[in-house]
Backbone as CSV, one residue per row, in Angstrom:
resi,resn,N_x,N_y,N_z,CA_x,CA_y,CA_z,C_x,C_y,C_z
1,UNK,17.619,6.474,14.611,17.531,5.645,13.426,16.701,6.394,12.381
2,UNK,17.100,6.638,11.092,16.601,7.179,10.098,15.305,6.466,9.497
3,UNK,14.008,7.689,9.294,12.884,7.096,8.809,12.878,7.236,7.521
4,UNK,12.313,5.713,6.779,12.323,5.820,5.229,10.880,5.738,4.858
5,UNK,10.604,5.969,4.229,9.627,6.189,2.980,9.046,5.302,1.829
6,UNK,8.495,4.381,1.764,8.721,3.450,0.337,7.231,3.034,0.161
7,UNK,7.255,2.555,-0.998,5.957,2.840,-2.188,6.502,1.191,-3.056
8,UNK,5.358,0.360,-2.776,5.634,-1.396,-3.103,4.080,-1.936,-3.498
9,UNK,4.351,-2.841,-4.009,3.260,-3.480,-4.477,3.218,-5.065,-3.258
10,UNK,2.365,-5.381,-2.896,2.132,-6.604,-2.015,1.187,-7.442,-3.088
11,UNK,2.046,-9.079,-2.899,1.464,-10.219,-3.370,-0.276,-10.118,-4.039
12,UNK,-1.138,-8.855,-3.371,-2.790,-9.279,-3.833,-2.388,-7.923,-5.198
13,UNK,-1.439,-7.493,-5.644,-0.978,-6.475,-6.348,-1.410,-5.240,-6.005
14,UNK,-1.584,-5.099,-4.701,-2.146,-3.405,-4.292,-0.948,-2.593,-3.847
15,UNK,-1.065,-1.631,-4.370,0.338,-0.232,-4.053,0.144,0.033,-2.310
16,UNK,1.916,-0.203,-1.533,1.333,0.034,-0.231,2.252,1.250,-0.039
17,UNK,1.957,1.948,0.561,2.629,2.992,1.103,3.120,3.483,2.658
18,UNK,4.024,3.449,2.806,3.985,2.758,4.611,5.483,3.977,4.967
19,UNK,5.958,3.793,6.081,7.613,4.308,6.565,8.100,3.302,7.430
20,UNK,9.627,3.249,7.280,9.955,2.311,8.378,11.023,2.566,8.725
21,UNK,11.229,2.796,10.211,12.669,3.086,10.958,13.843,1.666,10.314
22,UNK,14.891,2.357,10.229,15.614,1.455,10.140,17.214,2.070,9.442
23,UNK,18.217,1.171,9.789,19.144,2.092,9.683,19.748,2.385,8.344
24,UNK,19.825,1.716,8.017,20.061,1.837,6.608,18.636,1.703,5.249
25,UNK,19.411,1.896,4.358,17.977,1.702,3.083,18.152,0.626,2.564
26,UNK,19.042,-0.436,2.397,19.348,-1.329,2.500,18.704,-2.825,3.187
27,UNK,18.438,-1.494,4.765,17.963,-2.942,5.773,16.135,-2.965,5.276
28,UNK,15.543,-1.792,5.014,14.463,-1.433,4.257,14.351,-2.772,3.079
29,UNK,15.039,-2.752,2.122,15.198,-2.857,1.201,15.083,-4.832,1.303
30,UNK,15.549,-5.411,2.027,15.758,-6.567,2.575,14.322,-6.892,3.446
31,UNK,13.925,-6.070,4.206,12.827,-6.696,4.697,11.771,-6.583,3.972
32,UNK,11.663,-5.632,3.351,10.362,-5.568,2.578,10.402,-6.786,1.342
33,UNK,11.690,-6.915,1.629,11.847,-8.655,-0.348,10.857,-9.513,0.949
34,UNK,11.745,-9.875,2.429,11.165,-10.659,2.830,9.491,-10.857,2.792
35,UNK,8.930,-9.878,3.159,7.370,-9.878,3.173,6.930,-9.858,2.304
36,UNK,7.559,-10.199,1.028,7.524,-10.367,-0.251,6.140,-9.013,-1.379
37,UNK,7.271,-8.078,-0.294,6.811,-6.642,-1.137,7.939,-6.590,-2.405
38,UNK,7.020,-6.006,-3.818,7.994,-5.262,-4.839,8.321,-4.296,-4.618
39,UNK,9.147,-3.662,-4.055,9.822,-1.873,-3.859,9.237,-1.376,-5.562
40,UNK,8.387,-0.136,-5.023,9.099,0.795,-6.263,9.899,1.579,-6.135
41,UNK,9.484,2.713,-4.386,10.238,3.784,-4.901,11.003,3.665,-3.016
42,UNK,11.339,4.439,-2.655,12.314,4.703,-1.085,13.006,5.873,-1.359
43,UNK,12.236,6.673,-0.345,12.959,7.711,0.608,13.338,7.996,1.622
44,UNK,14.072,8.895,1.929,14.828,8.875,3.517,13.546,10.285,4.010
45,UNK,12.709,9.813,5.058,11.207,10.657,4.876,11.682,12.591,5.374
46,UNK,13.405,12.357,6.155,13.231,14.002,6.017,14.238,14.648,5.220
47,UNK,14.777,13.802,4.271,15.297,13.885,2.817,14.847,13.417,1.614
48,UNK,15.794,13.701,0.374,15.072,13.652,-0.950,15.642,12.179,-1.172
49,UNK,15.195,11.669,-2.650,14.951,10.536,-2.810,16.538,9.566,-3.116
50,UNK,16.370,8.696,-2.250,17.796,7.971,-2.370,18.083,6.745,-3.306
51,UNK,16.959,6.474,-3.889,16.755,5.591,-4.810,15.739,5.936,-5.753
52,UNK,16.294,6.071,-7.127,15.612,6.540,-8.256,15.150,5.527,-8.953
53,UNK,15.763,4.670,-9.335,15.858,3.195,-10.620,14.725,3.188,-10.667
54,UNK,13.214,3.365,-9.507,11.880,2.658,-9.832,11.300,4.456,-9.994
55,UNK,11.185,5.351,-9.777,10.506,6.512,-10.108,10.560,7.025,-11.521
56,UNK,9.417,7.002,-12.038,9.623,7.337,-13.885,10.144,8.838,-13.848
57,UNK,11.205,8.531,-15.098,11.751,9.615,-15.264,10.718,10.825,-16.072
58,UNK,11.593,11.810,-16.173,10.594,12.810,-16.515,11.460,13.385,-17.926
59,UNK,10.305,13.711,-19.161,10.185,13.957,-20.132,11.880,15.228,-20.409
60,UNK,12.721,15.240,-21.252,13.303,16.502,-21.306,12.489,17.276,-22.215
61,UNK,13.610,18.832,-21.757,12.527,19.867,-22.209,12.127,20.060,-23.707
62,UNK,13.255,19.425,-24.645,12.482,19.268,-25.529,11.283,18.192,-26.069
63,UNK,10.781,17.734,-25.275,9.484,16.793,-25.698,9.693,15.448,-26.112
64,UNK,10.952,15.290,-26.058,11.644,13.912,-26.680,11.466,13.154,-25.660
65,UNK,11.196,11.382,-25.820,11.742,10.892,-24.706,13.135,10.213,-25.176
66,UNK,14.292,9.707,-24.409,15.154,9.462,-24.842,14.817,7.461,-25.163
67,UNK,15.940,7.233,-25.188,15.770,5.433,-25.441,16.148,4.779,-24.023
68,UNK,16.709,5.594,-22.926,17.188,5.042,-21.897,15.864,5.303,-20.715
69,UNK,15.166,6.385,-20.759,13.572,6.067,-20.204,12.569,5.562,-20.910
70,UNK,12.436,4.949,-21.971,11.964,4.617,-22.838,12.400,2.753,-21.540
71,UNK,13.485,2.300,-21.784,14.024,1.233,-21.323,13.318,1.236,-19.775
72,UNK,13.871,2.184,-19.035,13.196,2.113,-17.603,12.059,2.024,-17.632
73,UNK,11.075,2.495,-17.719,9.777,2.754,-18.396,9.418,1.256,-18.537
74,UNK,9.885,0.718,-19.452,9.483,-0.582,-19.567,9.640,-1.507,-18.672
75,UNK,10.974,-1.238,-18.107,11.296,-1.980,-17.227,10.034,-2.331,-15.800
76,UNK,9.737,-0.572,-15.648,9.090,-0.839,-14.395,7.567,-1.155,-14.946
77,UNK,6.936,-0.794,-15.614,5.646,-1.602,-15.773,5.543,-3.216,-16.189
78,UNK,7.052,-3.532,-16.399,7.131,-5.248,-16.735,6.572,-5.649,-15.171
79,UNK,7.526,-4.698,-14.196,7.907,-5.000,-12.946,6.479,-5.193,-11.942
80,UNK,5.795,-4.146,-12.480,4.162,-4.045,-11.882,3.501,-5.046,-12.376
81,UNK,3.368,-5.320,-13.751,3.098,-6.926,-14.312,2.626,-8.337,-13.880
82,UNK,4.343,-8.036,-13.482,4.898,-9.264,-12.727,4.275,-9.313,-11.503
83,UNK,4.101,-8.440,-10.617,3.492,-8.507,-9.676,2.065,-8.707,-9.200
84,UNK,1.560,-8.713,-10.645,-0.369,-8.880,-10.679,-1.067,-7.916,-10.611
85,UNK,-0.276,-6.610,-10.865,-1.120,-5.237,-11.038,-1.662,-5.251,-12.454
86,UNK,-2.990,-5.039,-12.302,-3.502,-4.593,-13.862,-2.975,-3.262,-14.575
87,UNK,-3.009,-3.526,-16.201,-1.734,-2.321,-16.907,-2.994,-1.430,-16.418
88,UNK,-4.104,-1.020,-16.496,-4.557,0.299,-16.616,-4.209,0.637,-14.749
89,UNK,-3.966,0.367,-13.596,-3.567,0.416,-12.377,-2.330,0.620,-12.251
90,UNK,-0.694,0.111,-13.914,0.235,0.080,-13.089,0.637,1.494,-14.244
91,UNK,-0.458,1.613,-15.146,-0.190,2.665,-15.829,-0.526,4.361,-15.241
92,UNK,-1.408,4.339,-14.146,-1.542,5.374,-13.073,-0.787,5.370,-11.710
């Protein structure tokens, strides 16, 4: 059974960082709603990352940011927010 990787915020808003066998990222993905973790990020721990949507994107090379990480971006610090993380905590 494949080990994953994932990076969540728990109900007291603290970032947890943990792995969990399981077969899919999916079944990950489902238990952790249950224990009423926010996913940010999930990896497959002896592969690269299988879910991006919550990892901030990164700047292109010309210095611009575009309007579509600009959007994510927002998205996910709404998302930390929501969860009771303070902005200067969900901004590091």
């Amino acid at each position: 059974m494949p080990l994953f990787r994932y990076e969540a915020v728990d109900t007291a808003g603290d970032i947890v960082k943990q792995e969990m066998s399981a077969p899919n990222q999916n079944t990950v993905i489902e238990k952790l709603r249950d224990q009423g973790l926010l996913l940010l990020s999930i990896e497959e721990a002896s592969g690269g990352l299988l879910n991006q949507q919550f990892s901030l994107p990164f700047m292109s090379t010309r210095g611009r940011i575009s309007q579509k990480d600009v959007g994510i971006f927002t998205q996910q610090i709404a998302k930390l927010l929501q969860a009771g993380l303070p902005l200067d905590r969900a901004l590091t």
